[in-house]
N, C-alpha and C positions, 0 to 999 in steps of 0.2 A: 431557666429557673421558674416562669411564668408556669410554664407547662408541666413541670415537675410538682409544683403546687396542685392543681389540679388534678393530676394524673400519678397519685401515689405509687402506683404499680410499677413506674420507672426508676422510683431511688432505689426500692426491694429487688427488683429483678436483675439489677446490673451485679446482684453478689449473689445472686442464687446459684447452689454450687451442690453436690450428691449427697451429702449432709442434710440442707435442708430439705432436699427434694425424700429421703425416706424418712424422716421424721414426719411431713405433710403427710405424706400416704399414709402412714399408721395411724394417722390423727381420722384423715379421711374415712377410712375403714369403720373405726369406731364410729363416727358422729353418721357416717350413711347409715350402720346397723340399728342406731338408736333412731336416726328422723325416721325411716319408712313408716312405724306404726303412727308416731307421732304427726306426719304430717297427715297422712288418711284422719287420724284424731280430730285434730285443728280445724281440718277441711268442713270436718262432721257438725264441729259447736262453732262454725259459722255458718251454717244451713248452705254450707257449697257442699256440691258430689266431690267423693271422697281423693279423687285425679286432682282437683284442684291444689290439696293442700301438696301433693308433689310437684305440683308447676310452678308454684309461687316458692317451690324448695329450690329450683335451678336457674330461671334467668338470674333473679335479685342476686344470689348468691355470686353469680359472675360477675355481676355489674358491681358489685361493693368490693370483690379483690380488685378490680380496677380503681376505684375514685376512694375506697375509705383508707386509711389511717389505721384502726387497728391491725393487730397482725395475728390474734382471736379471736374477734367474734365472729361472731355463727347468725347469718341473716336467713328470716324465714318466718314462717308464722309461729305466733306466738299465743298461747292463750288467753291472755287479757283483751290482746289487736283484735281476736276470733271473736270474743263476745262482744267485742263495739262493734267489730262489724255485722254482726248476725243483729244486734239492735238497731244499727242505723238502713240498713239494706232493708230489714224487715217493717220500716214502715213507710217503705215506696214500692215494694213489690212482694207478690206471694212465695213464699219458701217453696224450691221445686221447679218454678217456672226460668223460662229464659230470661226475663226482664228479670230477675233475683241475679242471674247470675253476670250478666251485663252492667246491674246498678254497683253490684261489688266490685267488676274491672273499674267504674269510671270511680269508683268510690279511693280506690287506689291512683288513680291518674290523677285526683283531684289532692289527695295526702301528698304525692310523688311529686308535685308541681309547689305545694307551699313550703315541701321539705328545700327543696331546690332554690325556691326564692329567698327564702331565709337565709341560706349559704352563701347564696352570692352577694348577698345585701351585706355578709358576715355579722349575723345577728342571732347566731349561737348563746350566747351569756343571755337571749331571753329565758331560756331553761331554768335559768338559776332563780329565776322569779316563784318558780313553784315548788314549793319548801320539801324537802325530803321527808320528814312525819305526817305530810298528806299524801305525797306519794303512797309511802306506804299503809295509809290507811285505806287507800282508794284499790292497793292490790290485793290487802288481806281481806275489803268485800267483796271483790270481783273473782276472788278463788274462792270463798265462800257461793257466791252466784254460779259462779262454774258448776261444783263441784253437786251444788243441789240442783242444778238444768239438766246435769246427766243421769240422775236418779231415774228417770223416765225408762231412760234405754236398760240400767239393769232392772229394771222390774217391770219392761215389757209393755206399756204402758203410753198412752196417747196424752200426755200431758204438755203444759204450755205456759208462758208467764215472762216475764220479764222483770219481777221484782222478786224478793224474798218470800213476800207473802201469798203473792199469786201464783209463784210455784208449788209451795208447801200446799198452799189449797186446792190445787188443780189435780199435785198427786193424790192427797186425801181422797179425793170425789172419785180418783179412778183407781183405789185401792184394789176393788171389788175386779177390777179386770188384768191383776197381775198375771204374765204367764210365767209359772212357773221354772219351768226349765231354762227359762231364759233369765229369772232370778238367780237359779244354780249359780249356772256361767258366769254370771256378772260378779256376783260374791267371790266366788273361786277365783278368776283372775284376778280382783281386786285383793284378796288376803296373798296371791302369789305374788302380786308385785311390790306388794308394800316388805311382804317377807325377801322379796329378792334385793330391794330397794337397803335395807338393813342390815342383813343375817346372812347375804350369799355370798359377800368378799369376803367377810373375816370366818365363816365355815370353809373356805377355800383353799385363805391362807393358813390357816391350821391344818390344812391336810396335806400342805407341804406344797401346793398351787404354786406358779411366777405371781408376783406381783403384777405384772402386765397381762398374764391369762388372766388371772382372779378379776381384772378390771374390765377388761374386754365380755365376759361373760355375765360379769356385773350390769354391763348397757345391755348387754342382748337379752336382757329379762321378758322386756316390753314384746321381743318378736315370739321370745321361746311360747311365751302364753299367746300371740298373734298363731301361733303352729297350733298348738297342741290342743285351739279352742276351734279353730277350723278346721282341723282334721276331726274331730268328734263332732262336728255340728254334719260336715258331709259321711262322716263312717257309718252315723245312728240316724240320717236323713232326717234329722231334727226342722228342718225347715216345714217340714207338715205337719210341725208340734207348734207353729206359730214363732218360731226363734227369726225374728230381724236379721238380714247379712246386707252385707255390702253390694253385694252383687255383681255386674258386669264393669268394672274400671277399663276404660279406653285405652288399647296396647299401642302407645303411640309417645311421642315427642311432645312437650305443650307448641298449642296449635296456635297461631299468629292470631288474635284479636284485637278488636275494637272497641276502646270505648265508647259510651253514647254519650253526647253534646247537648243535650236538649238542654233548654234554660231552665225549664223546671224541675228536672232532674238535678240539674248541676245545684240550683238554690235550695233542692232539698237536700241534698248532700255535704252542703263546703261548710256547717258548721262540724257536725258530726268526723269531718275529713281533718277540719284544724284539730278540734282534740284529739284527733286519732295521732296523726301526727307531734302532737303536744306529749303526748304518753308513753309514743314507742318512744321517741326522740330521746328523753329525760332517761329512759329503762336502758336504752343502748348506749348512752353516753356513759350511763352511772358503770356499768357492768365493763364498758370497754375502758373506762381508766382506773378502775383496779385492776383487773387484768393486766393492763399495759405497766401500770406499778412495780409489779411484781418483777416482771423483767428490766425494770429504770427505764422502759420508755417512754413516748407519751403518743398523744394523742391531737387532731384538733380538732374540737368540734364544731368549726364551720364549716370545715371538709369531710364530716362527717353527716352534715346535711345532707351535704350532694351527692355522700355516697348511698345514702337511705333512701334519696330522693330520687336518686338514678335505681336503684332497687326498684322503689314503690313502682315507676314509668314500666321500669322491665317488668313486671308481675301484672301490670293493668294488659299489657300487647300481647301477653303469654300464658292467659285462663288462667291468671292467680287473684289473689287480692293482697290486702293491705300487709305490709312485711314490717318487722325489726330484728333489732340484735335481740335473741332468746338467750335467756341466765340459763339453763340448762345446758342447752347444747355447749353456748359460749364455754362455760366452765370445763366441760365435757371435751371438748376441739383444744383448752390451755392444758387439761390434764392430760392428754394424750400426748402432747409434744409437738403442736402444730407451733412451726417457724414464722409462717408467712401466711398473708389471706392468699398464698396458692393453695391451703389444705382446704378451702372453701371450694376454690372450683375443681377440686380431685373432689370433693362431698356431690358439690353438681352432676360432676360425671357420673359418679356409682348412682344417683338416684333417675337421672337418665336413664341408664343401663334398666334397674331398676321398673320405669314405666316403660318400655320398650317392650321386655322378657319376664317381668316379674309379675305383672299385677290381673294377669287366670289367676297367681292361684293364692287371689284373695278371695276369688267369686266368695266363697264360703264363712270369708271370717264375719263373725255375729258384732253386730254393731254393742254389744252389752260387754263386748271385749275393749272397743275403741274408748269407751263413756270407762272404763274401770280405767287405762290409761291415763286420759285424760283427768281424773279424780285423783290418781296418785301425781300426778303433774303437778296439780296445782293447790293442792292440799299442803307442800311445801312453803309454798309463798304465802301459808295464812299464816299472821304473828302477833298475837294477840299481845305479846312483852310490851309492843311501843306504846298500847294504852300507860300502862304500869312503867313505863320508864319516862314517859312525856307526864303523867301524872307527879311523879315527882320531882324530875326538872321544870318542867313549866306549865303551871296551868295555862295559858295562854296556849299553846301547841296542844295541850291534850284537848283543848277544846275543839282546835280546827282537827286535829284527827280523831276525833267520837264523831263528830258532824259529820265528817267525811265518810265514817263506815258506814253509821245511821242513815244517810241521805242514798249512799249508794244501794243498799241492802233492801230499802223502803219504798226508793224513787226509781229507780233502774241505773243503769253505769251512765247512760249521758246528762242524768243530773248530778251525779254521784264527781263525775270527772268535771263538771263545768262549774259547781259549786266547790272543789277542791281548788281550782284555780280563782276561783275569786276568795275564798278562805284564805287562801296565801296570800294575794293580794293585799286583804285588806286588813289582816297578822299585821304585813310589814307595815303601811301606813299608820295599822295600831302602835307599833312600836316606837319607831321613827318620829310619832305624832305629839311624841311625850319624851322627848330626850332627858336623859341622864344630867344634870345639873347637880354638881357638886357644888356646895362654899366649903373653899379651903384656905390651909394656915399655913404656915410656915415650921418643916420638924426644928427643934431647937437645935441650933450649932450647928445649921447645914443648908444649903443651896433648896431643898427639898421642899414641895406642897402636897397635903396630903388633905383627905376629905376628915373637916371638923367632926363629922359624928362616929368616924373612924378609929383616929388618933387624935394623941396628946400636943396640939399644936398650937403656935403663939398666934392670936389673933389680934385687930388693930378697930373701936369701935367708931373709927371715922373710915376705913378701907373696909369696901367687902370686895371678895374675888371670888367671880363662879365660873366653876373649871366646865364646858359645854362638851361633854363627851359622844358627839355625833353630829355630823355635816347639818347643816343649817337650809333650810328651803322651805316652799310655800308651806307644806302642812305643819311643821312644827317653829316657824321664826313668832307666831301669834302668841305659843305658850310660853318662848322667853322674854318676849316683853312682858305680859303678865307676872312673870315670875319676879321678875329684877322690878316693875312694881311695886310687886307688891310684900317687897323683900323693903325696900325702900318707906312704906307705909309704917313696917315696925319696927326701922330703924331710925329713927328721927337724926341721928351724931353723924350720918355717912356722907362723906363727903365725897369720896371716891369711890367709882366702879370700877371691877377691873374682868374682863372677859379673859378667860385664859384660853384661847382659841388650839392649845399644842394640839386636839381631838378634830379637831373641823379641815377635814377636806374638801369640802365642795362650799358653795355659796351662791343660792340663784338668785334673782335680783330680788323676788319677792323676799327673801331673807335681808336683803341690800336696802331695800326700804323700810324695814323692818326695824334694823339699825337705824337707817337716816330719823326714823321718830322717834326712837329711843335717844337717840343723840338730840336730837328737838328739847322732850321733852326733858332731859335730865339739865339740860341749858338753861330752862326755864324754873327749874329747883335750884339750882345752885350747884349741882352736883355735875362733878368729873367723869365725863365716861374714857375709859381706859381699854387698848388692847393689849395682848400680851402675845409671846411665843407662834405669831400668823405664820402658816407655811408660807415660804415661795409664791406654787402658782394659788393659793387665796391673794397674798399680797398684792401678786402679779395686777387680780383683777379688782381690787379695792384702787390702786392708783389711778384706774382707771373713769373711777366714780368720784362723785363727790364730796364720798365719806371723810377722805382722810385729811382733805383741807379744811372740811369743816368741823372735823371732830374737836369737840368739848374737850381736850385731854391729849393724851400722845400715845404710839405706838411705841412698846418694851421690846427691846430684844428678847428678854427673859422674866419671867415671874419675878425671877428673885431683884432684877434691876428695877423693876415694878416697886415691888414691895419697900426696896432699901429707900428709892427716891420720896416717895410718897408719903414714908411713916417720916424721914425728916422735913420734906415740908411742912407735915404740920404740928413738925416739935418747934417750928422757928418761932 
């Protein structure tokens, strides 16, 4: 059972049967013809040669059908992971060199190692700390940053930046050396793939297409324009017209590598490695349990650490870098009909296949091809709606997702992601910090307490009862003493308090003493302090304190026995 935990691959495979084995290969098929361009893409807007993003497409992908949980995602580089890497890499070594591409394995070995400690620690539910409206404010900058990083390559162009601004003005300044032809290309594949993206399933299916061709041919948009923009770059020998290519990609296996160890590499790296980590984590998680939804199954994401993190280790030993589960592919691999994460390593195999026999006859493809791919990628992921839907649910959330675009768009993605996680952070303590306190009454003719500025409810001006709708701890136990204070200041008649704890979960001591001077001090007024409706394990750990023997008052089973006993003592 121990091992079965661990090694998910063992519950799936004892029923893997001919069924699922050609539903995975169909899936495979598809998701290999869409990564090839895609990962060359990835490879490109993380300043790795373009081999890479196919290496970090095959081990990881084995290693996650082994240790992960899902039975859909798709591991491999992803465009957000590509632009923290290209930002974190690029400020410890020159784009091009080997130590670039060395800092990116160890930059992956060092993500791969706190994915893996987090799993084993089972400290998964830290994720849930960083609120989903800064996620996604943190992707629609970062596809915004993509999308304007790759402006460079279709218009030919020596440009540079790492913020919003310093891109915009870097291309401006090098307007004047657009190469043309190489603007063509970029344009043309970019209006082919948005039009294919849209307009070429459902022209398909009106012309009487399968629904499975029309879909199939639907992914292979990305290579058809990888074909038709590299055959015209080598037919018209445009390479002596100044058009950027790919050039020579190594016809081989990914090659067994090493990270580097040094300590100040490793200190330059391990914060930039926890975000990374922090971002794929949340993106893979988020994606693998809708997915897994859909089918009634689930997921767990502490085992899904170690499958990420076994990924990341595999991608650092085998010329890749930093890996997650991709919403594209994923979706891509669940539309197709994959059963199992065996369609992941049938995707492995064909991209293998792929670097071994495939990748001559990229010599030619024009890198203004790869940057319009990658543009349509991630121009999906901008969403501008969460302003305007967090605007109207919560200002509080629209604030941390404006900051969050603002900051990333401005500052670059590693202030953009590290001030996302402290925005969330300190959202919640914002929230938390100021609990919901209710004074409520009694509905007429019924067991029932409802909030006084709500309903029409009988109230008593010697009893007041505040319902505390959220667990009680060091940040917010300060603001209900205050409150029952100073609730007590303008009621001169109250004799009794009554806490109605039904909402309180938790209770840490700092809350515990909190109490203990509230009970102090309401001793020294004359007044009753009262609890009401305590769970279990709070009660559990109130017996355990000094509260409940010396409380001013008594503990209710119920509000309503609360209220009944109360209002006739002080009719006696």
């Amino acid at each position: 059972m121990r091992t079965a935990q661990y090694l998910p691959v063992l519950s799936w495979a004892r029923s893997y049967g001919r069924v699922e084995l050609s539903n995975d290969l169909m899936a495979a098929v598809i998701v290999t013809i869409m990564l090839i361009p895609q990962s060359l893409a990835y490879a490109l807007l993380a300043g790795l040669p373009p081999e890479a993003g196919l290496y970090a497409s095959i081990a990881p992908i084995l290693l996650y059908a082994i240790f992960g949980t899902s039975r859909a995602l798709a591991v491999g580089p992803v465009a957000v992971v590509s632009l923290l890497t290209a930002s974190a890499v690029g400020q410890v070594a020159e784009q091009g060199t080997a130590g670039y591409a060395v800092a990116a394995l160890t930059l992956a070995f060092l993500s791969g190692s706190f994915l893996l400690l987090l799993g084993f620690l089972r400290l998964g539910f830290l994720a849930n700390f960083l609120s989903h409206p800064v996620i996604a404010g943190f992707i629609t900058a970062s596809g915004i940053l993509i999308a304007a990083s790759q402006l460079k390559h279709i218009l030919g162009v020596n440009a540079h930046g790492h913020t919003l601004l310093e891109i915009v003005a870097s291309i401006a300044a090098h307007l004047h050396e657009v190469n043309w032809v190489t603007l063509v290309i970029g344009l043309s594949a970019t209006a082919f793939l948005f039009w294919a993206r849209r307009w070429l399933k459902p022209g398909l299916l009106r012309l009487g297409a399968p629904a499975a061709l029309a879909d199939i041919l639907t992914k292979a948009g990305p290579v058809a324009a990888v074909v038709a923009t590299t055959v015209t770059v080598w037919a018209l020998d445009l390479v002596e017209m100044g058009v950027k290519i790919v050039g020579e990609v190594p016809q081989s296996l990914p090659p067994l590598t090493l990270p580097v160890f040094a300590p100040d590499l490793l200190a330059a790296l391990l914060v930039p490695a926890i975000l990374i980590s922090v971002i794929g984590f949340v993106e893979s998680v988020s994606v693998a349990q809708t997915l897994a939804a859909k089918k009634r199954q689930r997921i767990d994401p502490d085992q899904e650490l170690i499958g990420l993190g076994a990924a990341n280790i595999g991608a650092a030993f085998t010329g890749g870098y930093p890996v997650t589960g991709g919403f594209a592919r994923s979706v891509v691999n669940f539309d197709a009909g994959a059963e199992t994460p065996a369609a992941g390593a049938y995707t492995a195999l064909g991209l293998a296949i792929a670097a071994l026999a495939l990748t001559p006859l990229v010599y030619f493809l024009p890198n203004a091809t790869l940057a319009a791919t990658i543009i349509v990628a991630v121009l999906s992921l901008v969403d501008f709606s969460i302003l305007r839907r967090t605007w109207d649910y919560s200002r509080a959330d629209f604030i941390a997702v404006s900051s969050t675009v603002l900051l990333t768009l401005g500052l670059g993605v590693e202030v953009g992601v590290a001030s996302g996680v402290a925005i969330s952070m300190l959202l919640h303590l914002y929230k938390t910090s100021r609990p919901h306190v209710a004074e409520v009454g009694r509905v007429p003719g019924t067991e029932h307490f409802r909030n006084v500025l709500r309903h029409d409810v009988e109230t008593a001006p010697t009893v007041l009862t505040l319902r505390i709708d959220e667990s009680l701890y060091f940040v917010n136990a300060g603001f209900l003493e205050e409150l029952i204070l100073s609730r007590l200041a303008e009621r001169t008649k109250v004799k009794h308090v009554v806490l109605m704890f039904s909402a309180v979960n938790e209770l840490d001591y700092s809350a515990l003493e909190t109490l203990e001077a509230i009970n102090h001090h309401l001793k020294e007024l004359g007044v009753g302090l009262h609890l009401s409706e305590v769970k279990g394990p709070v009660m559990d750990r109130l017996k355990r304190s000094h509260l409940v023997d010396s409380l001013n008052g008594r503990v209710f089973l119920s509000q309503n026995d609360a209220w009944t006993t109360l209002i006739a003592e002080a009719c006696e």
